[in-house]
N, C-alpha and C positions, 0 to 999 in steps of 0.2 A: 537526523538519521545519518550514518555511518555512508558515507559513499563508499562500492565496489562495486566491483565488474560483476554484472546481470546478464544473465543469457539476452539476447531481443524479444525470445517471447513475454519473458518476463518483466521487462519494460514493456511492450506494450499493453498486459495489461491491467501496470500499474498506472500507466497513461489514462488508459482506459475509468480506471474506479480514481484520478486524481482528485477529480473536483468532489466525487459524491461523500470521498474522506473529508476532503475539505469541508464541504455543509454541514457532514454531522460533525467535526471539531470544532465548530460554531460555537464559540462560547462568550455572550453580553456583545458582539459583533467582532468578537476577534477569533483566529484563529488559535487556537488553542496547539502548540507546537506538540506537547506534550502529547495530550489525545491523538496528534494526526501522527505522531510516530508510533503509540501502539497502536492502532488501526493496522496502519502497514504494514507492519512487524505481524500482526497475526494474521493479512489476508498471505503473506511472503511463506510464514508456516504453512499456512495450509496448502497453497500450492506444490512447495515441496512434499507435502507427506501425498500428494494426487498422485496416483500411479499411471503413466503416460504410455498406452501401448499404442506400438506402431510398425 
């Protein structure tokens, strides 16, 4: 995945869902790079399209 600048909420919680991306990119006991980048890529979508009132 592309490093750039993330607000902190938004690391934390990609922090938060790291590992559980990880288990389901599970693939023959390896981490599957691939899968764990669209995982992320679509939970980072969805955040953005959340509408944050405050």
């Amino acid at each position: 995945m592309k490093q750039s600048y993330k607000p902190p909420a938004v690391n934390t919680v990609l922090q938060h869902y790291r590992s559980h991306i990880r288990y389901v990119a599970l693939v023959n006991g390896q981490i599957d790079q691939d899968t764990e980048d669209y995982i992320t890529q679509t939970l980072l979508t969805a955040l953005f399209k959340f509408r944050f009132e405050g």
